[in-house]
Predicted model as a PDB file, atoms N, CA, C, CB and O in Angstrom, pLDDT in the B-factor column:
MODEL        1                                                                  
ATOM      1  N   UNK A   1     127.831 -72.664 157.409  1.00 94.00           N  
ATOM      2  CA  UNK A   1     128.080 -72.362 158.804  1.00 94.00           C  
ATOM      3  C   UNK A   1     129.098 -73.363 159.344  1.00 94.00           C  
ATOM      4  CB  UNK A   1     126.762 -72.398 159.630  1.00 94.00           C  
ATOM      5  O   UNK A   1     129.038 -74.583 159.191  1.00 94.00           O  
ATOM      6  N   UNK A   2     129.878 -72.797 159.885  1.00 98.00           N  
ATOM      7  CA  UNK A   2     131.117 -73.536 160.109  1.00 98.00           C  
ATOM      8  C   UNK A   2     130.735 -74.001 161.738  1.00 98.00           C  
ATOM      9  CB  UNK A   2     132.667 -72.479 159.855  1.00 98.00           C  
ATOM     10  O   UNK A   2     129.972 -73.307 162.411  1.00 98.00           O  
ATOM     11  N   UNK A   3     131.419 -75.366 162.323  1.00 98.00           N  
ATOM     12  CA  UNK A   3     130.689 -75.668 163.684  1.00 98.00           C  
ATOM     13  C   UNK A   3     131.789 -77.138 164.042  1.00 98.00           C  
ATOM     14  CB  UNK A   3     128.575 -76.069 163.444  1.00 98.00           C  
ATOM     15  O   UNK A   3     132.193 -77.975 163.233  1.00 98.00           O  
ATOM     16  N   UNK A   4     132.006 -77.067 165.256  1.00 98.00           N  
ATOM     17  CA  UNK A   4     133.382 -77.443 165.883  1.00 98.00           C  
ATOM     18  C   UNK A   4     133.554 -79.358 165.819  1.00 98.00           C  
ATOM     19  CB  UNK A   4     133.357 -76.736 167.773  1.00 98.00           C  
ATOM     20  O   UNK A   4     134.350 -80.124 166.362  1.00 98.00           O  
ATOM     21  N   UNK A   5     132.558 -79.544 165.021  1.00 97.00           N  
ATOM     22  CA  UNK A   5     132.561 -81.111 164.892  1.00 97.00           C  
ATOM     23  C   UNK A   5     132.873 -81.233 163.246  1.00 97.00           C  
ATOM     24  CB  UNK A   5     130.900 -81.915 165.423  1.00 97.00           C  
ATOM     25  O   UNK A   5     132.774 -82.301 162.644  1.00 97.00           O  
ATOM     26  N   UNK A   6     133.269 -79.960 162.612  1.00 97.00           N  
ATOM     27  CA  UNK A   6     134.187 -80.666 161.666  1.00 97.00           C  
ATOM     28  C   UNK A   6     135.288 -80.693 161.350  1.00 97.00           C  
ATOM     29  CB  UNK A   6     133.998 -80.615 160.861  1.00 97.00           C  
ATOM     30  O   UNK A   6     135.947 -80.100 162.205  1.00 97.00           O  
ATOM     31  N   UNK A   7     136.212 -81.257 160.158  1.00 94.00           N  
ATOM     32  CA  UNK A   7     137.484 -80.890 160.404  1.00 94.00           C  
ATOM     33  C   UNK A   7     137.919 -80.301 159.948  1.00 94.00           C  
ATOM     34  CB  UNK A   7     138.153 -81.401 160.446  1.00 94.00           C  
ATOM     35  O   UNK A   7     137.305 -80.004 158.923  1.00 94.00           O  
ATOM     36  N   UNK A   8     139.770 -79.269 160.191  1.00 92.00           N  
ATOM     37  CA  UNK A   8     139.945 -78.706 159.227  1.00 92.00           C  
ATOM     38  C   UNK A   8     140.096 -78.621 157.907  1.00 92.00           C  
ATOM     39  CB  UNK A   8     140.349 -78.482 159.434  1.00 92.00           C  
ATOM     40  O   UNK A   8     140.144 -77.519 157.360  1.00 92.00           O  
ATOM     41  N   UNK A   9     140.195 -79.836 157.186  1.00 91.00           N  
ATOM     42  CA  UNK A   9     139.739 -80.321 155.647  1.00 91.00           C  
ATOM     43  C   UNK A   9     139.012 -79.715 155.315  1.00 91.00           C  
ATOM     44  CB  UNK A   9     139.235 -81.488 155.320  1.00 91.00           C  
ATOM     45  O   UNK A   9     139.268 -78.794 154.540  1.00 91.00           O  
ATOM     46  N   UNK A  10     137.540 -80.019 155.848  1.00 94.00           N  
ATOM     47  CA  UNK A  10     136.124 -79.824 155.756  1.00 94.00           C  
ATOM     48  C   UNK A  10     135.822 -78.231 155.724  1.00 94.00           C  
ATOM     49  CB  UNK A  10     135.401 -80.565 157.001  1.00 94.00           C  
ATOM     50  O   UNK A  10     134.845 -77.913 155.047  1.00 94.00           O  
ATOM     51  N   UNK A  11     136.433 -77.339 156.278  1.00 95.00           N  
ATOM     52  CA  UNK A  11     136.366 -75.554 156.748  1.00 95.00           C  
ATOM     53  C   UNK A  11     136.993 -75.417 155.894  1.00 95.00           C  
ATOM     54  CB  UNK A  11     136.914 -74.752 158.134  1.00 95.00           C  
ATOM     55  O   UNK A  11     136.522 -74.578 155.126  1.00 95.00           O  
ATOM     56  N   UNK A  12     138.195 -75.970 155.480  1.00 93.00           N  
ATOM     57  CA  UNK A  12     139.022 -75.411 154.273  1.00 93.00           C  
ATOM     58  C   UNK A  12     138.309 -75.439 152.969  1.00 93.00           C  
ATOM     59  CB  UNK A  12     140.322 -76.208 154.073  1.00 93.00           C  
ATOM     60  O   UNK A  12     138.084 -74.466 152.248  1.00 93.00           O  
ATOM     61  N   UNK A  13     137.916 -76.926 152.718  1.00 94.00           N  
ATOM     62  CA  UNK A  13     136.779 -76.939 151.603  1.00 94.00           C  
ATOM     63  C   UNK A  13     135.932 -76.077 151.641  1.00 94.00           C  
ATOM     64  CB  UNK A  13     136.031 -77.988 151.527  1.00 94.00           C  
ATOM     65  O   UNK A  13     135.581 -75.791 150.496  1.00 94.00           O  
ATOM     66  N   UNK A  14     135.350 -75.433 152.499  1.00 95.00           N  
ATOM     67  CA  UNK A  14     134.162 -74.296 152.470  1.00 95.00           C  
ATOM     68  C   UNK A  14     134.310 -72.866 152.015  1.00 95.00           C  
ATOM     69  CB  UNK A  14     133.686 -74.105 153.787  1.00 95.00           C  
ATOM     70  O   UNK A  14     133.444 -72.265 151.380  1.00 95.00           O  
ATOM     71  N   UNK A  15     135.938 -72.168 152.536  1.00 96.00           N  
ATOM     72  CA  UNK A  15     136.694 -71.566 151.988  1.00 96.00           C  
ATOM     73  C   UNK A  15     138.004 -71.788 152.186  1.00 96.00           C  
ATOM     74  CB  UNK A  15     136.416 -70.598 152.128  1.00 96.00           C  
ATOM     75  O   UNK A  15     138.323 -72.235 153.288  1.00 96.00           O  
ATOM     76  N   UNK A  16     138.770 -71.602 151.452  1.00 95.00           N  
ATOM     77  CA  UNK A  16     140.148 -71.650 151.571  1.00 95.00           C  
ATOM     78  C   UNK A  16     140.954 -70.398 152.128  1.00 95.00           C  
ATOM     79  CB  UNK A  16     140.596 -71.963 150.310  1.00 95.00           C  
ATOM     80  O   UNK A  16     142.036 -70.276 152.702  1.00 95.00           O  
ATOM     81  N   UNK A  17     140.225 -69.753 151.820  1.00 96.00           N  
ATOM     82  CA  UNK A  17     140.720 -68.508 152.851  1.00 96.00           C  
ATOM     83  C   UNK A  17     140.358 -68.360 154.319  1.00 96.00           C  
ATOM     84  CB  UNK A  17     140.222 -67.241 152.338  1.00 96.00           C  
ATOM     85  O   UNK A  17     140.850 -67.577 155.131  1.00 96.00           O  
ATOM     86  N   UNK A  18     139.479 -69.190 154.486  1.00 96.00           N  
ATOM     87  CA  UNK A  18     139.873 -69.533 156.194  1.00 96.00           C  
ATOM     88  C   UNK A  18     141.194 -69.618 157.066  1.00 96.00           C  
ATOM     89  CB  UNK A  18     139.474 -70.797 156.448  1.00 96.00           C  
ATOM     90  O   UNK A  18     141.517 -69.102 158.135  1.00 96.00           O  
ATOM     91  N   UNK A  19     141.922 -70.603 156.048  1.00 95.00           N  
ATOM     92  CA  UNK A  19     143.714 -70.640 155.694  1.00 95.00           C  
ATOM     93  C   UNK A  19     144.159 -69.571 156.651  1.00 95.00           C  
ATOM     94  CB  UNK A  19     144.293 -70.148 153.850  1.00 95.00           C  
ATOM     95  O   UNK A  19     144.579 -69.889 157.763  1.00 95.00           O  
ATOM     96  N   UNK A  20     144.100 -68.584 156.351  1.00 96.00           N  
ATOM     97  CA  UNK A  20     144.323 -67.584 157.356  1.00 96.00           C  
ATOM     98  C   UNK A  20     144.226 -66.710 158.754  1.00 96.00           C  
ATOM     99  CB  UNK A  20     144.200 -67.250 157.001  1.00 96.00           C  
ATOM    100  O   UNK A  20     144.989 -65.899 159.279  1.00 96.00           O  
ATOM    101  N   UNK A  21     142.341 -67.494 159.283  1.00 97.00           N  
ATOM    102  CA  UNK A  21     141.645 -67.185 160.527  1.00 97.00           C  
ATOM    103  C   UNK A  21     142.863 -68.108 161.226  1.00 97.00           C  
ATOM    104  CB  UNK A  21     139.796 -67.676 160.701  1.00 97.00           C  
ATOM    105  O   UNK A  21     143.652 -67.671 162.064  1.00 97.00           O  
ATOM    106  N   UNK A  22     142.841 -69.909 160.534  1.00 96.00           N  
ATOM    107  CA  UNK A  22     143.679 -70.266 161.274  1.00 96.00           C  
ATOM    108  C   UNK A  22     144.951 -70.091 161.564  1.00 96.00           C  
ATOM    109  CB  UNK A  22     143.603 -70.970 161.189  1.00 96.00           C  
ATOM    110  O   UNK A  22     145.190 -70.220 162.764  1.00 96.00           O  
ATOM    111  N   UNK A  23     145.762 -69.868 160.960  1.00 94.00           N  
ATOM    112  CA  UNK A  23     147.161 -69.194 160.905  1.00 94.00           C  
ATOM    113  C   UNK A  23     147.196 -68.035 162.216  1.00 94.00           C  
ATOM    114  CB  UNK A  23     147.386 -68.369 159.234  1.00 94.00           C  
ATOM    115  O   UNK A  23     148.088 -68.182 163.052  1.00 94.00           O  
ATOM    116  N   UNK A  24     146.479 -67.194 162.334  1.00 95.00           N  
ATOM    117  CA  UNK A  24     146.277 -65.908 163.087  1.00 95.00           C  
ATOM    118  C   UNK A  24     145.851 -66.296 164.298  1.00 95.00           C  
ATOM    119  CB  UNK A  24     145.314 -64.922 162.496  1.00 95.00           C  
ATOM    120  O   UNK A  24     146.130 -65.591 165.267  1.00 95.00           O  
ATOM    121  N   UNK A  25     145.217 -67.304 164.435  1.00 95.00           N  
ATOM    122  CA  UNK A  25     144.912 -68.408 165.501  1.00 95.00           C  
ATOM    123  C   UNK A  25     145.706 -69.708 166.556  1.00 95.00           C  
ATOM    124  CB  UNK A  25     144.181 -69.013 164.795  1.00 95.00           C  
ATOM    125  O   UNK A  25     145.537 -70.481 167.498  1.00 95.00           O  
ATOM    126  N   UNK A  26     146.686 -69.192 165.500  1.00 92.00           N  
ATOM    127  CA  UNK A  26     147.650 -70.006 166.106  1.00 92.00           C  
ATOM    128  C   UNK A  26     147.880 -71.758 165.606  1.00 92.00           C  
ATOM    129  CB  UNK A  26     147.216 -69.883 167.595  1.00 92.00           C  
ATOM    130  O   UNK A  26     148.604 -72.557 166.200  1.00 92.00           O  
ATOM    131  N   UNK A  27     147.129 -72.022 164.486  1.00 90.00           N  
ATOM    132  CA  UNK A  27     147.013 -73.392 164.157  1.00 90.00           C  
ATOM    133  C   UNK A  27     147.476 -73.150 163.244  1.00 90.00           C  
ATOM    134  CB  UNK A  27     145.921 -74.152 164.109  1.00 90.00           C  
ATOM    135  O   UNK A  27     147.003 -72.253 162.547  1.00 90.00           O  
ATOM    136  N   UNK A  28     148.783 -73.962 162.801  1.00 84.00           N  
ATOM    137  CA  UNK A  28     149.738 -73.908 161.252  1.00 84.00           C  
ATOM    138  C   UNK A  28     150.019 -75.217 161.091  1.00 84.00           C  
ATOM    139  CB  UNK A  28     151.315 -73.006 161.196  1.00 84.00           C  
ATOM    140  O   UNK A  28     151.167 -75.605 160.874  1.00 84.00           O  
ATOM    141  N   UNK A  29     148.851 -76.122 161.196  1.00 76.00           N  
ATOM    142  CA  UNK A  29     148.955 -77.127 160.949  1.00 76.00           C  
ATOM    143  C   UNK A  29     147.960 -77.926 160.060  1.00 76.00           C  
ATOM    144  CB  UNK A  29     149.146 -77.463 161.920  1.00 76.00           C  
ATOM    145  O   UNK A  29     147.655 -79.110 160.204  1.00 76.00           O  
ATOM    146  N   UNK A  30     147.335 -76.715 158.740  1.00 82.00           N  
ATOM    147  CA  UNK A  30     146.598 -76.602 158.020  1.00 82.00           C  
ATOM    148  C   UNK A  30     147.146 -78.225 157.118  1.00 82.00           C  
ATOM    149  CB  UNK A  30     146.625 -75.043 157.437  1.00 82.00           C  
ATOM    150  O   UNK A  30     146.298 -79.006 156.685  1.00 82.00           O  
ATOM    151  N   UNK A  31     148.261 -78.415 157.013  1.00 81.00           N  
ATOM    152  CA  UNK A  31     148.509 -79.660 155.871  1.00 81.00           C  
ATOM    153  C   UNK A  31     148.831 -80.954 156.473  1.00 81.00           C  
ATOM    154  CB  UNK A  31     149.773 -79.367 154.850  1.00 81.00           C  
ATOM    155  O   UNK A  31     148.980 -82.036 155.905  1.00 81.00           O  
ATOM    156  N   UNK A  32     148.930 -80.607 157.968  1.00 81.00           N  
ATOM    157  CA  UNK A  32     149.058 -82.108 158.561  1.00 81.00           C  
ATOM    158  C   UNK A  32     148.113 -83.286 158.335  1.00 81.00           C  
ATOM    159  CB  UNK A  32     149.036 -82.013 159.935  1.00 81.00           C  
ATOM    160  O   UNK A  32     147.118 -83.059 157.646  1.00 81.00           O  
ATOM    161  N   UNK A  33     148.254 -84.242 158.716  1.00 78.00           N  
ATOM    162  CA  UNK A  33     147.139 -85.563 158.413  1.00 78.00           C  
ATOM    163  C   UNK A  33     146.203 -85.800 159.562  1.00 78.00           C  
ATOM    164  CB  UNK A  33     147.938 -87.096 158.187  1.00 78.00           C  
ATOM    165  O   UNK A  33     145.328 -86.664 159.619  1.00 78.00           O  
ATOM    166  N   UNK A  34     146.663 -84.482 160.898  1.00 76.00           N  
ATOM    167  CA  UNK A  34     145.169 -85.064 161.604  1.00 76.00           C  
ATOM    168  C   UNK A  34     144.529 -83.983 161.666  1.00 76.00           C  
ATOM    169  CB  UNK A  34     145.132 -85.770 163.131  1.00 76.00           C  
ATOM    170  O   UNK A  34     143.932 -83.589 162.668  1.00 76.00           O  
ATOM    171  N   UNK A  35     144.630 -83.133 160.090  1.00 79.00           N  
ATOM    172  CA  UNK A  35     143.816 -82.012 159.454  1.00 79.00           C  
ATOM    173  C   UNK A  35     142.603 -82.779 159.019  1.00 79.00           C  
ATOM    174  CB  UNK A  35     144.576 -81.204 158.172  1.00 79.00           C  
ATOM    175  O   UNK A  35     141.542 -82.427 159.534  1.00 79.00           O  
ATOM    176  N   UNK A  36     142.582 -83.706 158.211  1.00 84.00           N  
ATOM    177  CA  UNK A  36     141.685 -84.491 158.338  1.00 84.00           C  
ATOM    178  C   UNK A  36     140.849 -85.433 159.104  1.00 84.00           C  
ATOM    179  CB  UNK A  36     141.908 -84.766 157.885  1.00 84.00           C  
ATOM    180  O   UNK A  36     139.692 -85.745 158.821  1.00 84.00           O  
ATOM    181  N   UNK A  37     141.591 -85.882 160.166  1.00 87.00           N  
ATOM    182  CA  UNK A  37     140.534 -86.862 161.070  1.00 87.00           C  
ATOM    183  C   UNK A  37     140.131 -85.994 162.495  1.00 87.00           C  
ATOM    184  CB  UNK A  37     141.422 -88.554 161.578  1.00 87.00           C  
ATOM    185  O   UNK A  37     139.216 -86.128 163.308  1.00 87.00           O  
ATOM    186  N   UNK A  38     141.102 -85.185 162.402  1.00 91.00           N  
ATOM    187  CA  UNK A  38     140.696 -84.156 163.976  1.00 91.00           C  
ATOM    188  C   UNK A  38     139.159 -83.248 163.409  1.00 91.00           C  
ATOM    189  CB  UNK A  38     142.471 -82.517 164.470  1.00 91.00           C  
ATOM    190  O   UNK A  38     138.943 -82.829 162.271  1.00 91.00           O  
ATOM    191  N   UNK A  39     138.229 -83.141 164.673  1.00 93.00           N  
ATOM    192  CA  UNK A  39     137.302 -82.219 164.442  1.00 93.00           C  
ATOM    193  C   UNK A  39     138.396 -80.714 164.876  1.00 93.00           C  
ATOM    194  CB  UNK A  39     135.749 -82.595 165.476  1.00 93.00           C  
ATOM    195  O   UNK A  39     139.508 -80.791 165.398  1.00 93.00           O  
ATOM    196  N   UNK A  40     137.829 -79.712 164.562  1.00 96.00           N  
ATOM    197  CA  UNK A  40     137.626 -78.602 165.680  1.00 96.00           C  
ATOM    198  C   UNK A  40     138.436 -78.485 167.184  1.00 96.00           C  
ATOM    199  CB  UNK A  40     136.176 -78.742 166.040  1.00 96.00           C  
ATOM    200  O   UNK A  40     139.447 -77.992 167.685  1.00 96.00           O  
ATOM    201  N   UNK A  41     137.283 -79.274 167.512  1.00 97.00           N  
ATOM    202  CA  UNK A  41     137.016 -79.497 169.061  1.00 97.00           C  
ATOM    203  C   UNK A  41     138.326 -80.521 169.540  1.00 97.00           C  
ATOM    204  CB  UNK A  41     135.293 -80.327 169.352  1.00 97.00           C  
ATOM    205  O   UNK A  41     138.681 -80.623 170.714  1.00 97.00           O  
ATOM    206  N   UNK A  42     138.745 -81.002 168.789  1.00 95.00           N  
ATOM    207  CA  UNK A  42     139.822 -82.048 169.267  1.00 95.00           C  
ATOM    208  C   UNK A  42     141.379 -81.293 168.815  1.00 95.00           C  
ATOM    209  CB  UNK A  42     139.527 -83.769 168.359  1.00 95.00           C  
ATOM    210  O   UNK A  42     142.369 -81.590 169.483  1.00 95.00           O  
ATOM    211  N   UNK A  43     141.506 -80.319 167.657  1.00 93.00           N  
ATOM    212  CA  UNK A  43     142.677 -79.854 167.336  1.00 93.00           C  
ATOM    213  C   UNK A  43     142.708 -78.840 168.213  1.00 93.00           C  
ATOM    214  CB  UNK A  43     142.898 -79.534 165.996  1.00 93.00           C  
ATOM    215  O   UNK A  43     143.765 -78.811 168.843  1.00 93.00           O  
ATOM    216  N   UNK A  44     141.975 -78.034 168.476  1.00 95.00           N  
ATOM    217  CA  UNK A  44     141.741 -77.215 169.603  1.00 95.00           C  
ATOM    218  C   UNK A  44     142.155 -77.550 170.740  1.00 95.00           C  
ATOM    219  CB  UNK A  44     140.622 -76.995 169.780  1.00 95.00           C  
ATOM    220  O   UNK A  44     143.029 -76.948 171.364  1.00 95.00           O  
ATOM    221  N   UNK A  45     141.789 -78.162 170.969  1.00 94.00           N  
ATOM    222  CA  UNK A  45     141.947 -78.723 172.819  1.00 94.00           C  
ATOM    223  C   UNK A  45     143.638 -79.337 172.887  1.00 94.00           C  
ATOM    224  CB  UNK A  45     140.483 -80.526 173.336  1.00 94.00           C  
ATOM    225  O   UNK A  45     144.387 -79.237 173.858  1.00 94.00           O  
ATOM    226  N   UNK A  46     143.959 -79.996 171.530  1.00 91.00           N  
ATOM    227  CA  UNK A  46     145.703 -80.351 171.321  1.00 91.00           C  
ATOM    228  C   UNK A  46     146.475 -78.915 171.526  1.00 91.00           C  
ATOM    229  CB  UNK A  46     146.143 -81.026 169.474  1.00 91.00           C  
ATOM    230  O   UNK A  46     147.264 -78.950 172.471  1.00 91.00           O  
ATOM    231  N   UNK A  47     146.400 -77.496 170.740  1.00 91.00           N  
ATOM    232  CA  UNK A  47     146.506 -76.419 170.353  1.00 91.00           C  
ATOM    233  C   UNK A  47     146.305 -75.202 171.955  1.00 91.00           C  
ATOM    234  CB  UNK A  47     145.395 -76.411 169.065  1.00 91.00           C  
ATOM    235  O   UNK A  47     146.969 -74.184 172.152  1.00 91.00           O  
ATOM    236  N   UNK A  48     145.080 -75.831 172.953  1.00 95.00           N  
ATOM    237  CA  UNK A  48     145.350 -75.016 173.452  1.00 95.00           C  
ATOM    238  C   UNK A  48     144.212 -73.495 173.202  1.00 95.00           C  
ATOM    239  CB  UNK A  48     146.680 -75.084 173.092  1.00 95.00           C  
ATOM    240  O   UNK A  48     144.153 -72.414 173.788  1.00 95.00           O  
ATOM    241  N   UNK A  49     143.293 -74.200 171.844  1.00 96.00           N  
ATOM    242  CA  UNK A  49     143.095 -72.625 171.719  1.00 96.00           C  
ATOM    243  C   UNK A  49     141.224 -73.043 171.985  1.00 96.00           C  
ATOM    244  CB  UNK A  49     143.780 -71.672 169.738  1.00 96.00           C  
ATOM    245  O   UNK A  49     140.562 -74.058 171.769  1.00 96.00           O  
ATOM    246  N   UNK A  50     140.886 -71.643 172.561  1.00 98.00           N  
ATOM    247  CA  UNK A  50     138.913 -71.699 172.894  1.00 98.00           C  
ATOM    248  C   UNK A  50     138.522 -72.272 171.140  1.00 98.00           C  
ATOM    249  CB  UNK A  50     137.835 -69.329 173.386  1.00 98.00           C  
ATOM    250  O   UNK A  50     139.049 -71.594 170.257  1.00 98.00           O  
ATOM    251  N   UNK A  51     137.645 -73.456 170.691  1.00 98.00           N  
ATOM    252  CA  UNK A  51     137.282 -73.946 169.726  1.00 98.00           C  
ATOM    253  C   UNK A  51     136.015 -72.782 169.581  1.00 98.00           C  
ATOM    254  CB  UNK A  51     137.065 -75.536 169.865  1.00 98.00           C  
ATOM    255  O   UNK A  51     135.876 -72.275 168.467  1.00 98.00           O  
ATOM    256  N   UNK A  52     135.000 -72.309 170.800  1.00 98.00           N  
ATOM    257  CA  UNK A  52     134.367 -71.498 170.193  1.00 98.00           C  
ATOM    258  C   UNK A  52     134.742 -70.096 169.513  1.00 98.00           C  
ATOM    259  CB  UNK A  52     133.631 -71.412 170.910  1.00 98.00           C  
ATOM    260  O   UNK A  52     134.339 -69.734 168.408  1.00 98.00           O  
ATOM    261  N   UNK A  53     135.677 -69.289 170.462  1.00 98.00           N  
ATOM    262  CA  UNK A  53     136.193 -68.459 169.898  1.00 98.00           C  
ATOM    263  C   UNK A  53     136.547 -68.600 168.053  1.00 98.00           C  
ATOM    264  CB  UNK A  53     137.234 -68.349 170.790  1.00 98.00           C  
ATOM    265  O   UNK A  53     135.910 -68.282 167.049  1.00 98.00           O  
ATOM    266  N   UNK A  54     137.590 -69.100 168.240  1.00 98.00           N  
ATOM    267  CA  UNK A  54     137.799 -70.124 166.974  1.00 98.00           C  
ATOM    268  C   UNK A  54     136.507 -70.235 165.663  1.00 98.00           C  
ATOM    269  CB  UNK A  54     137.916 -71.759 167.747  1.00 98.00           C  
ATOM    270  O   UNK A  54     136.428 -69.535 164.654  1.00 98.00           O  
ATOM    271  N   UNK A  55     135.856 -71.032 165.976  1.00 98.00           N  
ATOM    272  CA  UNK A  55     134.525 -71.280 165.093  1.00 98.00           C  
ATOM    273  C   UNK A  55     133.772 -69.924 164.921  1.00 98.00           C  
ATOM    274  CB  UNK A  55     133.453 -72.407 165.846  1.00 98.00           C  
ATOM    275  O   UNK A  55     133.121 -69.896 163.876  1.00 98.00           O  
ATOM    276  N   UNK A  56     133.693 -68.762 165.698  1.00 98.00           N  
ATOM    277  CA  UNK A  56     133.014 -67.495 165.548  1.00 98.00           C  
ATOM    278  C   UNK A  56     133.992 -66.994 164.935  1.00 98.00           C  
ATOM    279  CB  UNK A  56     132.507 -66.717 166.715  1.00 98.00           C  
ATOM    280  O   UNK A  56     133.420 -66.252 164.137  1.00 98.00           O  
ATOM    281  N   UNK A  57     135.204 -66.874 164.734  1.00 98.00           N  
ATOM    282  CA  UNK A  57     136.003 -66.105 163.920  1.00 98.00           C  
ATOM    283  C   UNK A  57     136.321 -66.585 162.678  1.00 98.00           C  
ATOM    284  CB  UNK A  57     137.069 -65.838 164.496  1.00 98.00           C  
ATOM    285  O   UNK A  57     136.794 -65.803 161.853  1.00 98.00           O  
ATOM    286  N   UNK A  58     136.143 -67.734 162.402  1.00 98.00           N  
ATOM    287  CA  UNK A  58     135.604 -68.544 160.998  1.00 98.00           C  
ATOM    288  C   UNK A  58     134.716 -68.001 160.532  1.00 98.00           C  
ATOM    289  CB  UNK A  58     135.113 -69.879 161.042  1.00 98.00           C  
ATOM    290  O   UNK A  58     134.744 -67.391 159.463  1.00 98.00           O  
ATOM    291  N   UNK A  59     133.361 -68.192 161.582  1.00 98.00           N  
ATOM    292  CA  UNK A  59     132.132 -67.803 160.624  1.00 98.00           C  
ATOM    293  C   UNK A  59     132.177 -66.789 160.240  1.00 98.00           C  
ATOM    294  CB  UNK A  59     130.931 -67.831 161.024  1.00 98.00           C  
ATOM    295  O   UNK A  59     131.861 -66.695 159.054  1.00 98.00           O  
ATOM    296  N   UNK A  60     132.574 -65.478 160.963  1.00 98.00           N  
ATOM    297  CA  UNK A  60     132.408 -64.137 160.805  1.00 98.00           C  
ATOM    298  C   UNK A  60     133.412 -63.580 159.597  1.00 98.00           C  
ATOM    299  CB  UNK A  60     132.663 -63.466 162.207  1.00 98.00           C  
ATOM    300  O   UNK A  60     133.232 -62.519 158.999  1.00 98.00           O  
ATOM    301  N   UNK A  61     134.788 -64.750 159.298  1.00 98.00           N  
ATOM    302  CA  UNK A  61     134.868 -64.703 158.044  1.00 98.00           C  
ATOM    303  C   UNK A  61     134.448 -65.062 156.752  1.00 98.00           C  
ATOM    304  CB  UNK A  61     135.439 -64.849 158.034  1.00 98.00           C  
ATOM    305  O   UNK A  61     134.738 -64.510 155.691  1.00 98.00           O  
ATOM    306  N   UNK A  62     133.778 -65.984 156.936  1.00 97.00           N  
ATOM    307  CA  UNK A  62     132.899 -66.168 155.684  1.00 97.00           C  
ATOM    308  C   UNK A  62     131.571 -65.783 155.718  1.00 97.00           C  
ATOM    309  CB  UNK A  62     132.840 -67.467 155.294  1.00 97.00           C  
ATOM    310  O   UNK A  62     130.936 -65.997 154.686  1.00 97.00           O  
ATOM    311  N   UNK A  63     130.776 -65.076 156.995  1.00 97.00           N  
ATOM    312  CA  UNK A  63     130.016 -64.092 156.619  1.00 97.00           C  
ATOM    313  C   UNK A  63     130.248 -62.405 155.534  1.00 97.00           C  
ATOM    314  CB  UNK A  63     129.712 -63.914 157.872  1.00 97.00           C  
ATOM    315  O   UNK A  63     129.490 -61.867 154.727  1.00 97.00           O  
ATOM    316  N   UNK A  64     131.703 -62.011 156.056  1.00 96.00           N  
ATOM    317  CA  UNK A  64     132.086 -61.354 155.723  1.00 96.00           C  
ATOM    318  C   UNK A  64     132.252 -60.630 154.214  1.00 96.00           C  
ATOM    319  CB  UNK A  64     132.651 -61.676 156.252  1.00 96.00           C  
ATOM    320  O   UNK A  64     132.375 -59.503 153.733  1.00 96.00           O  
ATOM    321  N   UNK A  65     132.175 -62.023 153.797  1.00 85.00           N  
ATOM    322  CA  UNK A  65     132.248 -62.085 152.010  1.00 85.00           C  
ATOM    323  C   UNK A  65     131.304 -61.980 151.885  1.00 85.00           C  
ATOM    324  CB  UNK A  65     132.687 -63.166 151.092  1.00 85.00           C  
ATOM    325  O   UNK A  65     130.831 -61.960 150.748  1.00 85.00           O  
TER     326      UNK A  65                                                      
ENDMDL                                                                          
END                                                                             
């Protein structure tokens, strides 16, 4: 279960095809370095974009599988 206090590292490790919720989301900043220390909730709020929205369209992709 994916949840807005981790980072994108961490979601990517879970699936890598997440890769793509974010992309479609507007975050293409999958290889940057504060891919790792940013939660969620903090790249989000840089980005502009709802973190919950966001995190439900994660999960519902890796429910999906």
């Amino acid at each position: 279960m994916i949840n807005k206090h981790m980072t994108i590292e961490q979601v990517l490790r879970t699936d890598v095809g997440t890769a793509e919720v974010f992309m479609e989301s507007g975050m293409h900043c999958l290889g940057c370095v504060m891919a790792k220390g940013e939660d969620l909730e903090q790249a989000c709020a840089v980005h502009g974009i709802d973190v919950d929205v966001l995190v439900e369209k994660l999960n519902a992709y890796i429910e999906s599988k």
